[in-house]
N, C-alpha and C positions, 0 to 999 in steps of 0.2 A: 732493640730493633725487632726482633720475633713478637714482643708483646703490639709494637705497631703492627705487622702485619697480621697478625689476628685481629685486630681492631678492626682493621682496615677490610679483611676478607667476611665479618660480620658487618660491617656496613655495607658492606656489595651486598651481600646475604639480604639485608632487611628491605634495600631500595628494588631490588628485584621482587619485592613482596607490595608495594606501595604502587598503587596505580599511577602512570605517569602519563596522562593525560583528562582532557576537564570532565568527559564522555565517559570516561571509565564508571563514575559512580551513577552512572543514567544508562546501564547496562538492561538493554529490553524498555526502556522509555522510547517516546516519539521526540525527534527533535522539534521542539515550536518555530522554527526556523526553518525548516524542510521545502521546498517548493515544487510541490507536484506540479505543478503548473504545465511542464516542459510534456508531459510523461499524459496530462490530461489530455492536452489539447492532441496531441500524436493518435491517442485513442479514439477522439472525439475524430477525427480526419477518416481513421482506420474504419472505424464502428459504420460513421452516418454521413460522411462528408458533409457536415455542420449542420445536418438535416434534424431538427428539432420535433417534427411528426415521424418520420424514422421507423418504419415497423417492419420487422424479417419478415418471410415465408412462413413461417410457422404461428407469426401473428402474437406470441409467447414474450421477443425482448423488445423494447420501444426506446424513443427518444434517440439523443445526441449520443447517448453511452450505450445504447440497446441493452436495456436493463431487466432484466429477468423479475416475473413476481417471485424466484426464490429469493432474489436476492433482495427485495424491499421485505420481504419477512425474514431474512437474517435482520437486515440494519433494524427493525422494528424489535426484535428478539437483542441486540446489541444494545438500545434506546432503551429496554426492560430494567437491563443486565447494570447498566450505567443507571438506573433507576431515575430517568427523564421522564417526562411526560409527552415529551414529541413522539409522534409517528409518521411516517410516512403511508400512503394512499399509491395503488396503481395509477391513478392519474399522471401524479408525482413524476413518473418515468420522462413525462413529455417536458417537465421542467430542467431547463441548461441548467439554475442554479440548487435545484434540488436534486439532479442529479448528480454534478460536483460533490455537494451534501454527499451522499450516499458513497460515492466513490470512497471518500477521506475519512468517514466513519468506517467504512471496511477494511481501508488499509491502516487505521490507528486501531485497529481491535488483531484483525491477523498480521500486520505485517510494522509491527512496532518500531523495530530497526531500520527502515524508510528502504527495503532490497529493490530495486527498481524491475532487476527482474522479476522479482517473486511478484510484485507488482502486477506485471506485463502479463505473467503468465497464468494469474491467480487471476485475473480480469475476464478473461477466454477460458478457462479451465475449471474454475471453483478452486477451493485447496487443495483438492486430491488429484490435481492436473500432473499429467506428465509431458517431460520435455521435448518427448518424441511429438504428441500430439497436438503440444501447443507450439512447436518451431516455427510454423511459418508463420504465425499471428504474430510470433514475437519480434520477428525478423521486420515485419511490415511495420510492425508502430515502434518499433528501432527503424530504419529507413526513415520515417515521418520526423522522427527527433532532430537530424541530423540537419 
């Protein structure tokens, strides 16, 4: 009986070592299933109310996504990194499905684990955004999901 329950408290031992779900070994991968879609379109409402010529005050973000030329030279800089041949163009900004593009290459290079806030907040913020500063954007294109 003791030699069972040593058996027994070594197999608890080893199943607690053994990933027990299908995700565990796609630890920091993108799901290919993932559907920003929901998270796009809230942004797209938030950003430009579906306004496709779309340009701030500052003249700087354009488009549906008000897209920054930093951020068309990240994804161009990501397009390198992934050793593609595509780039993107400041035109680009004006385009709904090149700016989609660019969204989902941003969030498939910073935000692998699909965090919907990290998402939300990394859109308005850059990466080194804080929570304090990006609350109410986040609050707004949460509202728009719902």
């Amino acid at each position: 009986m003791v030699k069972l329950a040593k058996f027994a408290c070594l197999a608890c031992m080893i199943l607690m070592l053994v990933p027990t779900n299908a995700s565990a070994g796609t630890k920091g991968k993108k799901s290919s299933n993932f559907d920003w879609n929901p998270v796009i379109d809230a942004i797209i409402e938030v950003e430009s109310e579906g306004k496709a010529d779309a340009v701030d005050k500052s003249g700087k973000s354009c488009g549906i996504m008000q897209i920054t030329p930093v951020l068309v030279e990240d994804c161009n800089r990501i397009l390198q990194l992934k050793k593609s041949s595509k780039r993107y163009s400041m035109k680009d900004r004006f385009s709904a499905t090149k700016s989609k593009e660019m969204f989902l290459l941003f969030q498939s290079f910073y935000n692998p684990k699909n965090d919907v806030e990290l998402a939300i907040r990394s859109w308005n913020g850059g990466m080194n955004y804080t929570k304090r500063a990006t609350q109410r954007y986040f609050e707004k294109v949460m509202s728009k999901m719902k």
